[in-house]
C-alpha positions as a printed Julia matrix, in Angstrom:
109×3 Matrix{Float64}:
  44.63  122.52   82.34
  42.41  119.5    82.96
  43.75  116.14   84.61
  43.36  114.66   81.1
  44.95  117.82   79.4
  47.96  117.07   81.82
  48.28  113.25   81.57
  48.31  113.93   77.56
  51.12  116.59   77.78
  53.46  114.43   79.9
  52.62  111.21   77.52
  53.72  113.29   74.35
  56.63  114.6    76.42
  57.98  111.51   78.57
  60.92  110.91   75.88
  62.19  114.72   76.38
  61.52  114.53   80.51
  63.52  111.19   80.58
  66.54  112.67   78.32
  66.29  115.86   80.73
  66.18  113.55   84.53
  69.04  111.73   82.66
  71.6   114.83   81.79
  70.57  116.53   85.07
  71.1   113.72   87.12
  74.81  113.2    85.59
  75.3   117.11   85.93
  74.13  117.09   89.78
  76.52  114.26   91.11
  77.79  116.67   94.12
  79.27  113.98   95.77
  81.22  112.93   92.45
  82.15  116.49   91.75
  83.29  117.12   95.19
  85.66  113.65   95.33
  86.92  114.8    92.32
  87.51  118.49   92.64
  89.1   117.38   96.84
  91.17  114.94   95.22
  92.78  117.3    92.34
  92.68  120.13   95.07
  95.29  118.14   97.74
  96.99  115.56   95.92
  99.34  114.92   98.42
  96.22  113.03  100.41
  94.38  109.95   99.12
  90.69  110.74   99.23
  87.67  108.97   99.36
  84.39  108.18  101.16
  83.19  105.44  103.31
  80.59  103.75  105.32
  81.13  103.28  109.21
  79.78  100.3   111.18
  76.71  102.65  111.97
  75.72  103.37  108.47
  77.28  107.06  108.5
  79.16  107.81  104.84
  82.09  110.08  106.22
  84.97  111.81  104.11
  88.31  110.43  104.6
  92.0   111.52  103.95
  94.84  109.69  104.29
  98.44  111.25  103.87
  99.99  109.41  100.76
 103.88  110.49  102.42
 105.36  108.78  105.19
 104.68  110.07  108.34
 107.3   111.58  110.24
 108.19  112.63  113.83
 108.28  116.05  112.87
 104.72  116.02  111.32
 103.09  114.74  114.56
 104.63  117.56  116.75
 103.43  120.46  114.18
 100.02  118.86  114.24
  99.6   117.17  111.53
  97.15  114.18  111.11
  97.73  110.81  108.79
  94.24  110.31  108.49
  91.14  112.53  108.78
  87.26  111.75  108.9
  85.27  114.14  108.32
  81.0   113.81  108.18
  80.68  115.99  104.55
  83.29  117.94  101.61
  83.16  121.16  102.64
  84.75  120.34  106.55
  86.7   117.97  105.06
  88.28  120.38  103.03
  88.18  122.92  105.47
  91.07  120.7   107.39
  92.74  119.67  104.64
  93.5   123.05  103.93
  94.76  123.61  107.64
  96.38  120.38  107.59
  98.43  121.39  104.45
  99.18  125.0   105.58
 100.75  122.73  108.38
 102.16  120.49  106.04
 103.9   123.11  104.23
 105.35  124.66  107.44
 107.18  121.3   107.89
 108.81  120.85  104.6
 109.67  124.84  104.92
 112.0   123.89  108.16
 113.41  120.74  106.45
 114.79  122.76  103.82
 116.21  125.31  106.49
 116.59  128.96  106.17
């Protein structure tokens, strides 16, 4: 195919490549599918993503109960930064195995 042969196809075919980038680019928001799939996954934490003073986007969690007492001495954390979705749910899913412990010894044996 010739450079003009090219340049002609794409021309006749821009319309159909834009309506393609578009849907693909909706389709292939990780980040947006990972917010969304952390924050239906543990909605006992309020989840989001932010900028530091540096520039770096990190992963945040921050536990919607009230802290207790009891939650600091089994570990637990009120907040966690992590730099990308999959460690940050990695320790969310520590954090609420620990969470769960907890709540198991309020309720007693």
């Amino acid at each position: 195919m010739t450079g003009g042969e090219l340049q002609e196809h794409l021309q006749a075919t821009n319309g159909d490549l834009r309506r393609v980038v578009a849907r693909a680019a909706l389709l292939l928001d990780v980040a947006g599918r990972q917010l969304s799939t952390l924050r239906s996954t543990y909605p006992v934490w309020s989840i989001d993503r932010q900028r530091d003073d540096a520039g770096r986007v990190w992963w945040t969690a921050m536990l919607r109960t009230p802290f207790t007492v009891e939650m600091a001495a089994a570990g637990i954390w009120e907040t966690v930064w992590q730099p990308d979705a999959i460690a940050l749910a990695a320790t969310l899913a520590w954090q609420s195995a620990l969470l769960d412990t907890v709540r198991a010894g309020a309720r007693g044996p």
